[in-house]
N, C-alpha and C positions, 0 to 999 in steps of 0.2 A: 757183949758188953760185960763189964763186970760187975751189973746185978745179977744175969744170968737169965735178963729177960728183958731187956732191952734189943730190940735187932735193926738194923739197917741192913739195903739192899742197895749196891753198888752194880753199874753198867762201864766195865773198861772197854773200847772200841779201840781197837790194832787195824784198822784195816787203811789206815792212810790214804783213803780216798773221800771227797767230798759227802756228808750225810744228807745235803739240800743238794739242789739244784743252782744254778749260778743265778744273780740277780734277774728279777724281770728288769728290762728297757722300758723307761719311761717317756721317752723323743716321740715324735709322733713320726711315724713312717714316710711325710712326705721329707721330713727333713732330715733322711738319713739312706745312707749308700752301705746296706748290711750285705757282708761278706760271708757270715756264718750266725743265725739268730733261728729259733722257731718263732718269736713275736713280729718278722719282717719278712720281705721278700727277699733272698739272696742274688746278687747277681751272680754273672756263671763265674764257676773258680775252673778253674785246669785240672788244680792237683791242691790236697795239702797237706802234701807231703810230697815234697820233689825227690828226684831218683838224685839229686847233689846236696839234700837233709842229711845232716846227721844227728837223728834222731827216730825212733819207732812211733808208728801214731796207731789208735787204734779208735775206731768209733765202739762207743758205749753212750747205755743210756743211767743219768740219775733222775729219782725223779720218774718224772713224764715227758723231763729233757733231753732232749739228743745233746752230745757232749762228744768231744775233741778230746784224747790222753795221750798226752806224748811222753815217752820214758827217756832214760836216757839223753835228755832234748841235749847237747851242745849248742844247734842251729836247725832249724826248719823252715825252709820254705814254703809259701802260700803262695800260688801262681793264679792270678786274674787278670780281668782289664778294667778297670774303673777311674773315674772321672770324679777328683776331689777339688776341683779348684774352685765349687760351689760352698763345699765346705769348714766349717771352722776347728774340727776335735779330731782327732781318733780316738775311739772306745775299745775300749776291751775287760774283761774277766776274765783274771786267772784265781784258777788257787793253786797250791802245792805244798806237799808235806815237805819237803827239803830245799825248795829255791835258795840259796841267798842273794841272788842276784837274777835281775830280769832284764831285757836286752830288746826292744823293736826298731829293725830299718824299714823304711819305706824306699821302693825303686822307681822312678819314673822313667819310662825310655823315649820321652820326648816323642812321642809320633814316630821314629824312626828305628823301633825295631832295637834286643838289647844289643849295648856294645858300642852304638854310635853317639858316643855323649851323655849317657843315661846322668840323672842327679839324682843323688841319694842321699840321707841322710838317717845315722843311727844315733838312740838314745839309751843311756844306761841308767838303771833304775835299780842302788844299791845303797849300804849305808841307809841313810833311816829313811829313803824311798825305798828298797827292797820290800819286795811283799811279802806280808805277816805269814808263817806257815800256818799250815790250817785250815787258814778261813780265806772266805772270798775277798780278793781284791780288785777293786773298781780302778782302771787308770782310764781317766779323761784328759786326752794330753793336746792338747795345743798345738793346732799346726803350725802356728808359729814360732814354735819350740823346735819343727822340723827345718824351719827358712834358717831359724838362727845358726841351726848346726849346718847349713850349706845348701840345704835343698831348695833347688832354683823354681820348680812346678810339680801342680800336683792333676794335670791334665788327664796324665797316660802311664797309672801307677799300674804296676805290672809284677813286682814281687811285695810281700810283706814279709819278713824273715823277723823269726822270733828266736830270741838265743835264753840260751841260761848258765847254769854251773854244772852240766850234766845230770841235770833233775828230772823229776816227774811234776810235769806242768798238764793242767786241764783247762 
């Protein structure tokens, strides 16, 4: 300072990764179908990260969190089998230092295996839905926001596919 005796102590952080941990889930477990949470039960996934991603995933932990980082992300895959048609939302937490834009489809394959009529429907979350860099973002999204974009059921969802700008998404 310029008495020559004044000081402050400044923390610059470069490391472009989240400093918390992602939200805790406030829902109560019977009334939720968790895909990837440590506050729920996961049903089983495949993969997530499918060998037709394009994108790197890596598991890390913040926190006391176990945590999903995709680089690179383009597109990724999440491959399950779960049963939404009890349900009214899909949730998720992202952050990312670089998104400007963030992307979820949801695939049904109708009971019949992919390929045979599947319904899908993708939503694009950009402009002043895009998520904040930085910090955690909450999308609680309506699955009626899925019907409207065309999705006929959400019985026999089978991919979740997350896209971006080629970013680093957690």
């Amino acid at each position: 300072a310029a008495d020559g005796v004044t000081t402050s102590t400044y923390t610059v952080d470069f490391s472009q990764e989240p400093a918390t941990a992602a939200p805790i889930p406030t829902e109560q477990e019977s009334d939720v179908v968790s895909v990837y949470s440590d506050s729920y039960t996961d049903v089983d996934v495949s993969s997530y990260n499918t060998v037709w991603s394009n994108a790197s995933m890596e598991d890390i932990t913040i926190g006391v969190n176990a945590t999903k980082r995709y680089t690179n992300l383009v597109f990724n895959g999440i491959e399950t089998t779960l049963d939404a048609s009890g349900m009214s939302h899909f949730s998720i937490d992202i952050w990312s230092p670089d998104a400007t834009l963030f992307k979820v489809k949801l695939v049904d394959f109708l009971g019949n295996g992919y390929g045979n009529g599947d319904t899908e429907a993708e939503l694009v979350f950009d402009g002043t839905e895009a998520p904040a860099q930085g910090e955690w973002v909450s999308y609680n999204i309506s699955l009626s926001d899925f019907a409207t974009a065309g999705m006929t059921a959400f019985s026999d969802i089978n991919q979740i596919v997350i896209s971006s700008s080629t970013a680093t998404v957690y």
